[in-house]
N, C-alpha and C positions, 0 to 999 in steps of 0.2 A: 498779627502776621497772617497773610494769607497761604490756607493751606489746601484752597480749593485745587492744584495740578501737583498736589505732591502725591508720589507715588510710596510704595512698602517694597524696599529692598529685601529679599532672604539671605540670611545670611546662613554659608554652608557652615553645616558641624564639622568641629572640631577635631582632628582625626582621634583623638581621645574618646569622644563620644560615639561614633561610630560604631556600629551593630559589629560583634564579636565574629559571626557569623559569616558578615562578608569579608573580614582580614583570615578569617580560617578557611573561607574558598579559595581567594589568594594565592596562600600558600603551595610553596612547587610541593607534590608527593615526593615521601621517600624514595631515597634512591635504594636499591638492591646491591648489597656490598657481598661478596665472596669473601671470609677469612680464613686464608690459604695457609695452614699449620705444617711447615715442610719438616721436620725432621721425622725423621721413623726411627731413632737412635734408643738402644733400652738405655734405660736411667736418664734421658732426657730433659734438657730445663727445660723445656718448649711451654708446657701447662702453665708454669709458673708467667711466663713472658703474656702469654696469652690470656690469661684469666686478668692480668693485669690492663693491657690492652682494652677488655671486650668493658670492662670497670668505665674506659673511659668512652666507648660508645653509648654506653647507657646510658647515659649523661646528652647523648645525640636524642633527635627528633627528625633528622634529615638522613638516617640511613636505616633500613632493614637487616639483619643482619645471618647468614649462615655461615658458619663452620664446616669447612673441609680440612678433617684431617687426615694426614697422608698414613700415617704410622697405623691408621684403619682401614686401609687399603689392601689390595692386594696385586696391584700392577705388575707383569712380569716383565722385563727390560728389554725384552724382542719384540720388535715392531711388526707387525705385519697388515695387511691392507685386509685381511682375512680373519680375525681372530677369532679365537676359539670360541665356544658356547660360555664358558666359566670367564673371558676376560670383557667378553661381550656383557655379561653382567658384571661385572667391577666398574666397567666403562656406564652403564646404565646410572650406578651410580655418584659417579662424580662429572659426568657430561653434561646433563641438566642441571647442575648447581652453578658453572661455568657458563653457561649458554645463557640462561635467565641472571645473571649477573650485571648489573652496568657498572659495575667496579670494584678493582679487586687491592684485599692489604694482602702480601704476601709475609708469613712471619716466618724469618730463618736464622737458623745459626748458621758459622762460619767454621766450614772442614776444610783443611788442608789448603787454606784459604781461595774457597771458591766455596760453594752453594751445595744441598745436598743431591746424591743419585735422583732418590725420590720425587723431586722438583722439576727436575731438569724431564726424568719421566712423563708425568705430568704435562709437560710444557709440548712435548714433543707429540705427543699423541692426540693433543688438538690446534686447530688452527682459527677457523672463523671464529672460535667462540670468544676469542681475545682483543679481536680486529674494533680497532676505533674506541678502545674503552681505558679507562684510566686506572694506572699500577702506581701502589702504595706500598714501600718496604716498611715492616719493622724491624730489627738487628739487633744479635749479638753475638758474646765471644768474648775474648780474651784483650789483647790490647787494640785492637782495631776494632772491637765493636761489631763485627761482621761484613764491615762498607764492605772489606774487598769482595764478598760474596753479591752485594748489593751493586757494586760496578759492574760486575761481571753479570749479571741479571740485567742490568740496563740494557746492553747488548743482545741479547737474548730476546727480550721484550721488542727490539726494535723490530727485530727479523719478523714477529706476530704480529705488526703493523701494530703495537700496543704503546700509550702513551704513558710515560712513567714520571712521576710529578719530583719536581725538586726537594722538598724536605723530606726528611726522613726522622725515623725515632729508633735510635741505637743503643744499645747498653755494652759500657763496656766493662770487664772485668765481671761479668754480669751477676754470676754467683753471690758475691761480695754486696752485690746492692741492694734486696731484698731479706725480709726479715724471715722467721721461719714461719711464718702463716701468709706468705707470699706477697706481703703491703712493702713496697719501695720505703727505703728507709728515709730517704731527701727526696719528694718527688717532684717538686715545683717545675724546674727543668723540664723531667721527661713530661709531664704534662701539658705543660708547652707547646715541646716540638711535636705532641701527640694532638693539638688542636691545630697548628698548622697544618701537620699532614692530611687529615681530613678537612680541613675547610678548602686547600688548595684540589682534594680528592675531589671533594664535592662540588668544588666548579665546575673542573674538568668532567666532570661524569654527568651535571646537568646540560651542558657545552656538548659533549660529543653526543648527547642520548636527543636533544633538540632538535641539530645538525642531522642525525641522520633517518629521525622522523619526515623531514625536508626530503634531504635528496641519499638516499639508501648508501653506505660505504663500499666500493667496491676495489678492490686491491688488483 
């Protein structure tokens, strides 16, 4: 055979062999997730909902994670453009957790079937820092699970130019469904609909934080 014009093709590696290093540059950074703890109710299940929750972010690699709880607040329900020295610091505290956020799980129970004071608080006392970013309910309550708190949120959301992702993770009857060291008794389901809500979060939150690295949100 003649091999005198035969040339040596390379063949690329296989993406299996591939340096670890550059699939690990890759990769998109963490996103900055706000978990919104809305009740301030004494004797409260909220902890319980939450610790359960935060179980399955741990388990993430594509979210950072801070806790805002309200029931550590001190918000007072009058609004003012002026506020005092003492709500000026409250506000110090939970403004920059919101602001430096690209996306937030709000966890609430269900009163009087709508959402708690404390939340709606919260919501009302800021505004850019919500604009273009993506809202994640978790829910519960009694036989509804807390949706109707959770609809009534959607609205609210909308008003802060905030985008609120379709699945949600609800418990209902909620009490009933956790053991007494706080591990769900069945939890296939809620962990589930607890990887949908975050993976649909965290499109939405790599999507609107790209989007507005481009061309800045303006309402």
């Amino acid at each position: 055979m003649d091999t005198t014009n035969a040339s040596t093709a390379t063949v690329p590696a296989a993406p299996s062999e591939r340096p670890a290093a550059a699939e690990a540059a890759s990769a998109p950074a963490p996103l900055t997730l706000a978990l919104v703890v809305a009740s301030d109710r004494e004797g409260r299940f909220a902890p319980v909902v939450t610790d359960w929750f935060r179980s399955r972010l741990a388990e993430r690699e594509d979210f950072t994670v801070t806790v805002l709880d309200l029931a550590e607040t001190d918000l007072p329900t009058s609004l003012s453009y002026d506020p005092s020295p003492a709500v000026r610091a409250e506000l110090a505290k939970v403004t920059p957790v919101l602001e430096n956020a690209d996306a937030y799980v709000v966890i609430t129970p269900e009163y009087n079937h709508s959402f708690p004071a404390a939340l709606k608080n919260l919501i009302d006392r800021h505004y850019t820092e919500w604009q273009a970013k993506p809202v994640g309910f978790v829910s519960y309550g009694g036989i509804s699970g807390g949706l109707r708190a959770v609809e009534q949120l959607r609205q609210v959301y909308a008003e802060m130019h905030a985008v609120t992702v379709r699945d949600t993770v609800s418990f209902h009857h909620a009490h009933g469904l956790f053991d007494e060291d706080g591990r769900h008794k069945d939890p296939a389901a809620a962990e589930g609909a607890a990887k949908a809500l975050l993976d649909q979060l965290g499109w939405w939150g790599r999507a609107l934080k790209n989007a507005k690295s481009i061309h800045p949100y303006g309402a």
